[in-house]
N, C-alpha and C positions, 0 to 999 in steps of 0.2 A: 037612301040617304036623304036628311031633311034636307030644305032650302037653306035653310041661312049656312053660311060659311065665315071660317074668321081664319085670315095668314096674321103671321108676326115678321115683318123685316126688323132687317139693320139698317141704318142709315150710313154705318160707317163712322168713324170719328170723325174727319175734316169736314166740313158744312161744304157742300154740294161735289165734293169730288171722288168720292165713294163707293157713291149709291149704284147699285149695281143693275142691270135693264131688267131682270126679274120682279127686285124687289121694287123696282117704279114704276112696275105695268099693275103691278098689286095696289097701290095708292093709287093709280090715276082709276083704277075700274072700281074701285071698293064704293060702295055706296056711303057708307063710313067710316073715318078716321081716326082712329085714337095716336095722341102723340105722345109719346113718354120721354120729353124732354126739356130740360130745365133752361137752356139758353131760348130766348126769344125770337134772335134772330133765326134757327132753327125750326121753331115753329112755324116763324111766315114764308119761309122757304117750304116747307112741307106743304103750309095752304095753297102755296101756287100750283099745287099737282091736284089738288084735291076740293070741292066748293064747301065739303062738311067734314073739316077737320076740329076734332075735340082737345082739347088739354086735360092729362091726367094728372099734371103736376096737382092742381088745388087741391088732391088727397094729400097731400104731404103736408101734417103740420108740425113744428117743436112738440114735443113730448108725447105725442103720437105714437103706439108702437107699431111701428113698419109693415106687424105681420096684421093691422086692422083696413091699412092703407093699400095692401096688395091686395087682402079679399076684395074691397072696394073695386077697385079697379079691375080685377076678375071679372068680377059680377056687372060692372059697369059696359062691358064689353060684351056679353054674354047677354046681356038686356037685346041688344039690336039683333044677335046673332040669331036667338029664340024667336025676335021678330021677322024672319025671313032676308036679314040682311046680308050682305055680303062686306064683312067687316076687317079692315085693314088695323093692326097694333102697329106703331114705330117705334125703333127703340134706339139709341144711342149705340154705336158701337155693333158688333152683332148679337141677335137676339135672344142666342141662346147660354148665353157666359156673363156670371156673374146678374143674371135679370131672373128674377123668381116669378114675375107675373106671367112671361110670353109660354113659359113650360106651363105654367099650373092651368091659364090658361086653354092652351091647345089640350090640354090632359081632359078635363072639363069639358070642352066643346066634345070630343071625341065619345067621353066617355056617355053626353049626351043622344049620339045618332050622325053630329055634323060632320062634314067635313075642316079639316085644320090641319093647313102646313107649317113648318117655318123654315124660313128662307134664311143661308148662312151670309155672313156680312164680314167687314174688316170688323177686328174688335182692335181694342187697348193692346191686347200681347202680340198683335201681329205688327203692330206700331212702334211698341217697345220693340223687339229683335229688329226689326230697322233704323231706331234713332238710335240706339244704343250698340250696333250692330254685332248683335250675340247671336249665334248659331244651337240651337237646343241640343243640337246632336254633338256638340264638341264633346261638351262635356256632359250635358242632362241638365234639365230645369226641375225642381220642386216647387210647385206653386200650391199655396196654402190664402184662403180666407187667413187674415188675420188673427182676428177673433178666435176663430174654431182655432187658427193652431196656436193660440194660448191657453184655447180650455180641454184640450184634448192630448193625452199623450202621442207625439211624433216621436217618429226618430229621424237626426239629422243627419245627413248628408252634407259636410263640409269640402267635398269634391267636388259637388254640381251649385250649378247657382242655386241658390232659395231668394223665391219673389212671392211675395208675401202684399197681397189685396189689401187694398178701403184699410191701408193702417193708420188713418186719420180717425178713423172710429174702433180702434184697439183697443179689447177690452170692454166691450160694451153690454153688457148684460141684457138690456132694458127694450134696446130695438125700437126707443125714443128718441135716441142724441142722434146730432149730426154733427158730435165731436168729442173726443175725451181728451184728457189733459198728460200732461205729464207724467201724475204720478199713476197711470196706465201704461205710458209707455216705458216707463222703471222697469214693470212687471216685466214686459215683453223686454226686453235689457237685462233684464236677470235671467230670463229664460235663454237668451240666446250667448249669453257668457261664456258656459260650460265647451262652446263650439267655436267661439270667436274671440280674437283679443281686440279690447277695447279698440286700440288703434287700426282696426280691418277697416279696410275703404266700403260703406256702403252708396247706394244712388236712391235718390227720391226721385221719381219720375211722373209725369202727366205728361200724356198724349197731346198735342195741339189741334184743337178743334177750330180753328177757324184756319184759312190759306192767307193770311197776315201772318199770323201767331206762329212763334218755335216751342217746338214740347221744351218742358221743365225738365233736367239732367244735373241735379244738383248733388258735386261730390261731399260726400264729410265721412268723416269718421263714425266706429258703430256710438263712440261715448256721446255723442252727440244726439243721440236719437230722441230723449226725453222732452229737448226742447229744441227739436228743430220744425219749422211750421211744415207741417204734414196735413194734407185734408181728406175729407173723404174720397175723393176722386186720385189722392196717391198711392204709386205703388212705389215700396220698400225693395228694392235690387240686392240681395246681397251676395258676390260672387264668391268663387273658391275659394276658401283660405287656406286650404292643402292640397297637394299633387293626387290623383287617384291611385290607390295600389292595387297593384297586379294579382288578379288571384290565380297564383299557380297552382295551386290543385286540379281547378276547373282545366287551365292550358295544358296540364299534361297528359289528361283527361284527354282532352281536344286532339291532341298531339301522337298520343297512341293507337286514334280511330284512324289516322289518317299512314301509319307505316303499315 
């Protein structure tokens, strides 16, 4: 195994109550730091663990596409690792959900000779089942990228919740915007009709990042979704709108093994 090594933590969503003693023995020993996070105060809470902590955010620009921004940042990290360093990534949330750098990353360093962990963390969805206090296993969750489940044939489950990613950027082809407008979320509105009646209660929700802040829990209607302010960082909630039926076939099935 070469020398250089590179872990990815999570930081957790709430700024400093998260962080878990694995992922903070990884930052305080790393030689360097990569942040991947957009709040500021975040970042100088991270420098105080660490004396060479870098910001990935300045790859991010408007019309940028995302996927020139993650190689960057790849390779950005990957510079130190080849230089025999011991290289820490931080990410928002944990590191391996909904983040394409900390995987392609670790894939890369590996596929290199290095060593590379990642370390699991609270993310968003484990936040969400607590502000919102949904049990997965009541009923079942579907969780879909946005995007992908407007360009890709699903099939719906209107018995399990559907929670639906970054639909602040629904619709988005380009993998340049950090927003699309309404008449994106029409589409997504038209797709989700044939399953839903207009008047079905959905939730827009974010996570509270700081120990001041209360996550966002805001109810409306589905008809509402076109212009309700949604951003990248929301997730779209939207629960059962019918009871689950029983498949008897399987239970009789079930039912026979058992006399």
């Amino acid at each position: 195994m070469k020398d250089g090594r590179l872990s990815c933590v999570g930081l957790g969503m709430v700024l400093g109550a998260q962080l878990g003693p694995r992922a903070r023995s990884h930052i305080e020993q790393a030689d360097v730091v990569f942040a991947a996070v957009s709040d500021p105060l975040v970042e100088l809470w991270v420098q105080g663990m660490n004396r060479d902590v870098r910001s990935l955010q300045p790859f991010y620009a408007e019309g940028k596409p995302r996927s020139e921004t993650y190689r960057q940042m790849v390779e950005a990290m990957m510079v130190e690792v080849r230089a025999g360093r011991r290289v820490c990534g931080t990410f928002y949330g944990h590191p391996g959900v909904f983040a394409l750098v900390p995987h392609r990353a670790i894939a890369q360093a590996r596929a290199e000779g290095f060593d590379a962990v990642m370390e699991p963390a609270v993310s968003a969805e484990d936040c969400l089942y607590a502000d919102l206090g949904i049990d997965p296993g009541t009923y079942g969750c579907q969780h879909y990228e946005a995007s992908q489940f407007m360009f890709y044939q699903r099939r719906i489950d209107s018995s399990a919740y559907l929670i639906l990613w970054q639909v602040g950027v629904a619709g988005d082809r380009t993998l340049a915007r950090f927003s699309t407008g309404a008449v994106h979320r029409q589409v997504l509105l038209d797709l989700l009709m044939p399953d839903y009646p207009l008047t079905h209660e959905v939730i827009a929700y974010e996570a509270a990042t700081l120990p001041i802040s209360q996550p966002r829990m805001e109810r409306m209607p589905l008809s509402a979704l076109p212009d309700a302010l949604l951003r990248m960082e929301t997730t779209l909630v939207i629960p059962p709108a019918r009871p689950m039926r029983r498949n008897q076939d399987v239970l009789d099935r079930l039912a026979g093994l058992t006399e």
